[in-house]
Structure formats: structure tokens, C-alpha cells
LUMGUKOL-920240 format. One line per 3 residues: number of its first residue (from 1); their letters; for each residue x, y, z of C-alpha. Coordinates in Angstrom, 3 decimals. Layout:
N
NUM> A> X Y Z; ...
END
This chain:
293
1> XXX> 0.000 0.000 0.000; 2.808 2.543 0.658; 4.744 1.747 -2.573
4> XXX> 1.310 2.328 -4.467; 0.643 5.630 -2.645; 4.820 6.745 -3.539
7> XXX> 4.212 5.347 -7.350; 1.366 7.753 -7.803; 2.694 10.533 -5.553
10> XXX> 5.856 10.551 -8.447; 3.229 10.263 -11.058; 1.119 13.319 -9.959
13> XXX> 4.855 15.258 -9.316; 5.461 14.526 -13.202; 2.941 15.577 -14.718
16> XXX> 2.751 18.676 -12.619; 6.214 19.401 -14.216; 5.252 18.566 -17.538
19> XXX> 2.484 20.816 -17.575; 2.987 23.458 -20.223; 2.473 26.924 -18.795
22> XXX> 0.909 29.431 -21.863; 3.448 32.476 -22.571; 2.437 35.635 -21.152
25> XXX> 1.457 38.747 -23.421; 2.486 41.738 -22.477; 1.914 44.587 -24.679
28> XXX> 3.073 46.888 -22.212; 4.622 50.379 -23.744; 6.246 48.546 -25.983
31> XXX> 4.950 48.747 -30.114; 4.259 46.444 -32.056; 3.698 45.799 -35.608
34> XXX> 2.463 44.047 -39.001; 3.329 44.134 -42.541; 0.635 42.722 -45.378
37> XXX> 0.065 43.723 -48.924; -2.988 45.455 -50.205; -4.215 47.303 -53.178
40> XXX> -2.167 50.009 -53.145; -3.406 53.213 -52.140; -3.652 56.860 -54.327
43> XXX> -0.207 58.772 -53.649; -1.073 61.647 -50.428; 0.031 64.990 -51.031
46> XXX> 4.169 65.363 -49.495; 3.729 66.351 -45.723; 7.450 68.101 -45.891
49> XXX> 8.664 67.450 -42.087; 10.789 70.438 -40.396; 13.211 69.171 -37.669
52> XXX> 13.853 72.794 -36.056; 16.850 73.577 -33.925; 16.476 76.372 -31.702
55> XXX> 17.261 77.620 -28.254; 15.667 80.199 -25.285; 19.099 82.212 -25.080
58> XXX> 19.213 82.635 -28.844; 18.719 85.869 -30.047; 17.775 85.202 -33.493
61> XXX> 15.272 82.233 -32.851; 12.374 84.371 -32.620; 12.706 84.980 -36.070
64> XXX> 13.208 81.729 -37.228; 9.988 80.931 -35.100; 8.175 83.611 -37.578
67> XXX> 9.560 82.579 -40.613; 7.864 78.639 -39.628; 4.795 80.053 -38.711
70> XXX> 4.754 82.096 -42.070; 5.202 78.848 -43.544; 2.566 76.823 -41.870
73> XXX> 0.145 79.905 -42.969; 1.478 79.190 -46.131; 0.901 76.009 -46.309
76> XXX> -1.802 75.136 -43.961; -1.669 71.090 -43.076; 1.123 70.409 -45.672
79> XXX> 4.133 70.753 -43.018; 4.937 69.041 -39.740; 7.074 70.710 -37.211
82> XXX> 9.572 69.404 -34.514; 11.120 72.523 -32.662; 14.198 70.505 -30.670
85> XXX> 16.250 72.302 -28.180; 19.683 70.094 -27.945; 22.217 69.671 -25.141
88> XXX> 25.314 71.177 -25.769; 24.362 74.182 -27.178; 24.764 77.576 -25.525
91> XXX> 21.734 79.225 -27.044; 19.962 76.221 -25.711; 20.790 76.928 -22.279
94> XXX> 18.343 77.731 -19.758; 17.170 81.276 -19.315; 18.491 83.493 -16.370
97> XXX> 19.172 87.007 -17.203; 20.788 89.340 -14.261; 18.551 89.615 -11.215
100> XXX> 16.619 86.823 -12.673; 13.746 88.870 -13.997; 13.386 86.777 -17.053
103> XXX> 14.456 82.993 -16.704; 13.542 79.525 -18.021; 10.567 77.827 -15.870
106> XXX> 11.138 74.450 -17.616; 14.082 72.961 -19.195; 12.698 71.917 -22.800
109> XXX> 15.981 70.403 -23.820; 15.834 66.516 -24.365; 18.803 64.115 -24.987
112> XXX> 16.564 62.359 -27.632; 16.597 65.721 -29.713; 20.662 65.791 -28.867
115> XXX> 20.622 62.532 -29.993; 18.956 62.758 -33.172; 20.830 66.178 -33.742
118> XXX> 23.973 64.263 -33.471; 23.023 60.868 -35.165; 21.424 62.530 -38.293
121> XXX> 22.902 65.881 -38.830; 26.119 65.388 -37.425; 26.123 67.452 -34.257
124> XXX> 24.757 71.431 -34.173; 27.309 74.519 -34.722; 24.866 77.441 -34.347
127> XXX> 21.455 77.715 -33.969; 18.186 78.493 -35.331; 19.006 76.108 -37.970
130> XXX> 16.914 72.948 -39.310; 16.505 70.134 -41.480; 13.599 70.188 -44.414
133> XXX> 13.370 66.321 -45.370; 16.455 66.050 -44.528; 17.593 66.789 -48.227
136> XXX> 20.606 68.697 -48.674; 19.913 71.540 -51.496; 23.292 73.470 -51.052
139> XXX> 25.806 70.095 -49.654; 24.571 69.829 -46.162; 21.247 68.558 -44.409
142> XXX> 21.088 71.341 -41.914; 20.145 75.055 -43.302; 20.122 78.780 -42.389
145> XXX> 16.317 80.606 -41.855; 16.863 82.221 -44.881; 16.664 79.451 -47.111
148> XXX> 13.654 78.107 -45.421; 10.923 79.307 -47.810; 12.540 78.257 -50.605
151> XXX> 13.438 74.724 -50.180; 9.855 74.082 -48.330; 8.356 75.936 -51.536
154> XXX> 10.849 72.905 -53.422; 9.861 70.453 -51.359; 5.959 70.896 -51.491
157> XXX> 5.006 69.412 -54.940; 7.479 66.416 -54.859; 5.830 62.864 -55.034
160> XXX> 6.018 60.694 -52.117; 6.738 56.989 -52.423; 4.727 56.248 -49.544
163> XXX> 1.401 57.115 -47.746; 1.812 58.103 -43.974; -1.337 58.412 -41.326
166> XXX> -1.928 58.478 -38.135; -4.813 57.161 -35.984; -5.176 58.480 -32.332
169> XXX> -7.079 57.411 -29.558; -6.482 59.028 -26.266; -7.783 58.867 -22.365
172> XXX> -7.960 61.764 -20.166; -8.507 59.178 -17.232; -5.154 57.481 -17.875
175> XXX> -3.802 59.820 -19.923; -2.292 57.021 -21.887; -2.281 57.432 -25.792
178> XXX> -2.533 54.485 -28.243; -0.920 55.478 -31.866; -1.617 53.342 -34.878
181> XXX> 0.953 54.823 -37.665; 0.084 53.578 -41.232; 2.683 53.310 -43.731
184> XXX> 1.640 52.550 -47.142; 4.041 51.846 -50.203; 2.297 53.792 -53.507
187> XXX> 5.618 52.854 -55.674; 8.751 50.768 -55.377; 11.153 51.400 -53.545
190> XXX> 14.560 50.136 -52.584; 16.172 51.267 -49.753; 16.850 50.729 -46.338
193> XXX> 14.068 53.181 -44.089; 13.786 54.274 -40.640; 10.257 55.513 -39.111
196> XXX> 10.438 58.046 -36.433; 7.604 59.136 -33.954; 7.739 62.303 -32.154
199> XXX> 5.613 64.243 -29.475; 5.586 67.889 -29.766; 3.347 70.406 -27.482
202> XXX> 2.282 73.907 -28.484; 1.976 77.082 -26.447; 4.250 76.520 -23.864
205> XXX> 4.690 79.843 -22.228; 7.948 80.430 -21.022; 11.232 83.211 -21.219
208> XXX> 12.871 83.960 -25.043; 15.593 86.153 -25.275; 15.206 87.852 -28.862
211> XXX> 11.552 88.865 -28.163; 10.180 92.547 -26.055; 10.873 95.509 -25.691
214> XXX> 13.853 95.063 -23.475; 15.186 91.710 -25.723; 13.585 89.101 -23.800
217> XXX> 9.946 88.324 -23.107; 9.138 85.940 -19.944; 5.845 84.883 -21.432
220> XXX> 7.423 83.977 -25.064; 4.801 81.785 -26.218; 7.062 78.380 -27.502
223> XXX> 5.571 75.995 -30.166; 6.255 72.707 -31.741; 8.322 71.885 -28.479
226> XXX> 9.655 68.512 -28.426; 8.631 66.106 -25.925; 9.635 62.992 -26.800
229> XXX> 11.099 60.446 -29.463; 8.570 56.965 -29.005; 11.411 55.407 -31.337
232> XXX> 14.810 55.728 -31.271; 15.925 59.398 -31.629; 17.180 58.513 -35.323
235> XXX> 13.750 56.100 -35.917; 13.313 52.194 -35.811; 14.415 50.010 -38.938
238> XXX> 11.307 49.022 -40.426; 10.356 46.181 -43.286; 14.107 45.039 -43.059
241> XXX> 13.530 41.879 -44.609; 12.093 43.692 -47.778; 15.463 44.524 -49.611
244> XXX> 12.689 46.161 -52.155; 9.066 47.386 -50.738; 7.138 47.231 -53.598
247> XXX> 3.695 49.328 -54.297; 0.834 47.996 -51.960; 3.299 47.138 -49.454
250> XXX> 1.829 48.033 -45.810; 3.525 48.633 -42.302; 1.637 49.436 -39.401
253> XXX> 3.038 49.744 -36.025; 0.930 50.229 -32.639; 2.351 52.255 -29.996
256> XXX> 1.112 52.766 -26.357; 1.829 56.009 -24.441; 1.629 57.520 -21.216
259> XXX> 1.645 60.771 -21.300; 3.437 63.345 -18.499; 1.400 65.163 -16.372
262> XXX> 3.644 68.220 -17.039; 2.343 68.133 -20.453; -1.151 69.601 -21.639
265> XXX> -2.805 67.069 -24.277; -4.703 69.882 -25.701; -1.498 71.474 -27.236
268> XXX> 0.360 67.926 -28.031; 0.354 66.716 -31.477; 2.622 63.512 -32.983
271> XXX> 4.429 63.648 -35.361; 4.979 60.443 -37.866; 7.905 60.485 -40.919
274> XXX> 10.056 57.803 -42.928; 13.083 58.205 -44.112; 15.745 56.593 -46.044
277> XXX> 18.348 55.121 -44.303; 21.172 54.651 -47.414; 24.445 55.786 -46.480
280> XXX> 24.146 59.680 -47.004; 20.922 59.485 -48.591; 18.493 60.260 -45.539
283> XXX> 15.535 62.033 -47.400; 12.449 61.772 -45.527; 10.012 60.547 -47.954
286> XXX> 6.764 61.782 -46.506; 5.252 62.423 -43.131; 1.866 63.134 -41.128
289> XXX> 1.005 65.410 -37.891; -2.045 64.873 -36.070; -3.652 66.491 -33.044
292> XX> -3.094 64.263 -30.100; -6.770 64.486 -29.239
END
């Protein structure tokens, strides 16, 4: 009777550790994604994406910032801004002029926009200066205010080989954000590309030098401010194991976001772009801005 009751004892043990346990989903913050093939889609209109570098103890900046805004009255839902302030840069600094009448609240400088600065463009010089698809009209990817009108009015009319959207849903509650971006081949094309997701916020009010009476303002009204990079500062690989995407080709990739409570969601927008990832060749080939909610 006691062997029997051992034999079966071992038996139950066994099985217990044979039991196969199911794998545990997490979807977490982390994205994820799918690729299939569809009919492909009618070519969008080129979304020309403006990486701006600029600074609160930069003189000049304030006129840069008119010259975008000029531009997005210009061309009203046809550009997508990312104003990055960059460590490393004087004119980036924080605010604190003598006897601290004007000064810098909140630090807007990120080390995912000193990241992508340095990963893409090779590291900042001076400042207001930015990147317009990252194509390089006179040698270099990163150009002077004055140019800005004319490559954007370059820029505006060239085809895109992809379609780029965005689909939002976001609760106040939880202030957590899921993004659905939507990539969408409309011709072939073979190169390596990166997509990059960015969170900007509008109408942050905070000190300017460049702006008032006296040269600075304390109530400078800041927009396009970056917030964060959801990919890597210099964007994720996507469709790798596509040497060639051809047309009909689609990539969609699921991201889910908390958002800080320093932040107001009524002024945050994201920002979506791909762009080529082939040696020097780094043109982004269309991109999409939508209103966070």
C-alpha cells in the first residue's frame, strides 16, 4: 500500500512538471507591428517634415519661429514641425538674465533631440538652424532661416513613395495614448528606411531672449516643443527583410503612451515620418502630424 501511494505521488509530481504553462502577453509600452500587402493606395500629397533647432538664449530664434509660422500659414496642413532644443548648445541653455527677472521655468531640452541632432545631422554649430526632409539643397542637411521658404516651396510638390497616417485614440482618465501609424508603399522602392515618432506640445509659455521691448519676453509663447522620441531618436528600422518594398506594401506599427502630467494634451500633437536610411541618402520621404486628441 505505501509503494502504491509513492508510485502515484511521483506520477502526480510529473505531470505537474510537464504541464505546459501558456506564454504571457504583455503589450506593455512597448509597439508592435504588421506588414501585409494590399491594393495600393492613391499617392497623399508630401507632408514636408521640419526638424527645427532652436534655443531660449538665442537671439535670433524668434525669427526663425516667424519665418515657420509664415510657412505653416502658407501652407496650412502640408508641413509638420519638430522645434528641438539640444544639449550642448549655448543658445539652448536655460534662461536666467541678471537679477533673474526673465528665466527659463522648464528645461525643454531633451537628450533624444541631442541625440537625433547628433546621429542625423552630425552634431549642431549654431542655432536656429533645421533640417527640411532632410535633403541637402546646397551640400549639407542642416540650413540657415533664410533658405527656409525656398526649399519648403521645393519640397511641397514632390511625389512621395509612400502614404503616412496616423490614428489616435487618447484617455484623459489614464492619460495614456494608443498610436496606430500607417505606412503605405504607392511605388517601389529600394532602400533601407527608418520611421520616427515624435511628441511635440504647443503654447508653452515660457522666457525667449530675442523677443520685447527690453530683448527678452518671460511669457514667449514656444511651439512645436519637443517632448519625446517613441522610437529611437534617429527612428526604428522598419520592413528590413524587404530589400525592395514594392507598391501595396503596408507597415503598421501600434504604440502605447503615457503621457506626463507636465504636459497639456490639448497642445500635443505627434508627429509620424520615414526616411531613407542609405548611407548619405536620408531624405524623408513623406510624413503626417495629427492632433493628439
Amino acid at each position: 500500500m505505501t509503494i502504491r501511494i509513492i508510485v502515484a505521488s511521483t506520477l502526480l509530481l510529473l505531470l505537474a512538471a510537464c504541464k505546459e504553462t501558456p506564454p504571457q502577453i504583455n503589450y506593455g509600452p512597448k509597439p508592435h507591428d504588421t506588414d501585409f500587402t494590399a491594393t495600393p493606395e492613391s499617392p497623399q500629397s508630401r507632408i514636408v517634415v521640419i526638424e527645427e533647432f532652436t534655443g531660449v538664449a538665442c537671439p535670433p530664434c524668434p525669427q526663425g519661429h516667424k519665418v515657420l509660422a509664415a510657412i505653416e500659414q502658407q501652407y496650412p496642413n502640408r508641413v509638420a514641425f519638430v522645434g528641438i532644443q539640444a544639449y550642448g548648445v549655448p543658445q539652448a541653455n536655460p534662461l536666467d538674465t541678471p537679477g533673474n527677472e526673465i528665466y527659463t521655468r522648464h528645461d525643454n531640452r531633451t537628450q533624444d533631440g541631442t541625440d537625433l541632432a547628433n546621429g542625423i545631422f552630425g552634431g549642431l554649430s549654431n542655432i536656429p538652424i533645421a533640417g527640411i526632409d532632410r535633403t541637402s539643397p546646397a551640400g549639407n542637411l542642416l540650413i540657415g532661416r533664410t533658405a527656409w521658404n525656398s526649399v519648403v516651396d521645393n519640397r511641397i510638390n514632390v511625389s512621395t513613395a509612400a502614404n503616412v497616417s496616423l490614428t489616435l485614440n487618447y484617455d484623459d482618465n489614464s492619460r495614456k495614448a494608443i498610436i496606430v501609424v500607417h505606412v503605405a508603399y504607392t511605388q517601389a522602392i529600394a532602400k533601407m528606411q527608418r520611421l520616427t515618432l515624435a511628441l511635440t506640445e504647443d503654447s508653452v509659455i515660457d522666457g525667449q531672449e530675442g523677443d520685447g521691448p527690453n530683448g527678452y519676453n518671460q511669457n514667449y509663447v514656444h511651439m512645436h516643443v519637443l517632448r519625446d522620441i517613441l522610437t529611437a531618436p534617429t527612428g526604428d528600422l522598419i520592413l528590413s527583410n524587404y530589400p525592395s518594398k514594392q507598391a501595396g506594401l503596408v507597415y503598421e506599427r501600434t504604440f502605447v503612451y503615457t503621457l506626463s502630467a507636465d504636459w497639456n494634451p490639448e497642445h500635443c500633437k505627434v508627429v509620424a515620418y520615414v526616411a531613407n536610411d542609405n548611407g548619405n541618402d536620408k531624405e524623408i520621404i513623406q510624413g503626417a502630424e495629427a492632433h493628439l486628441k
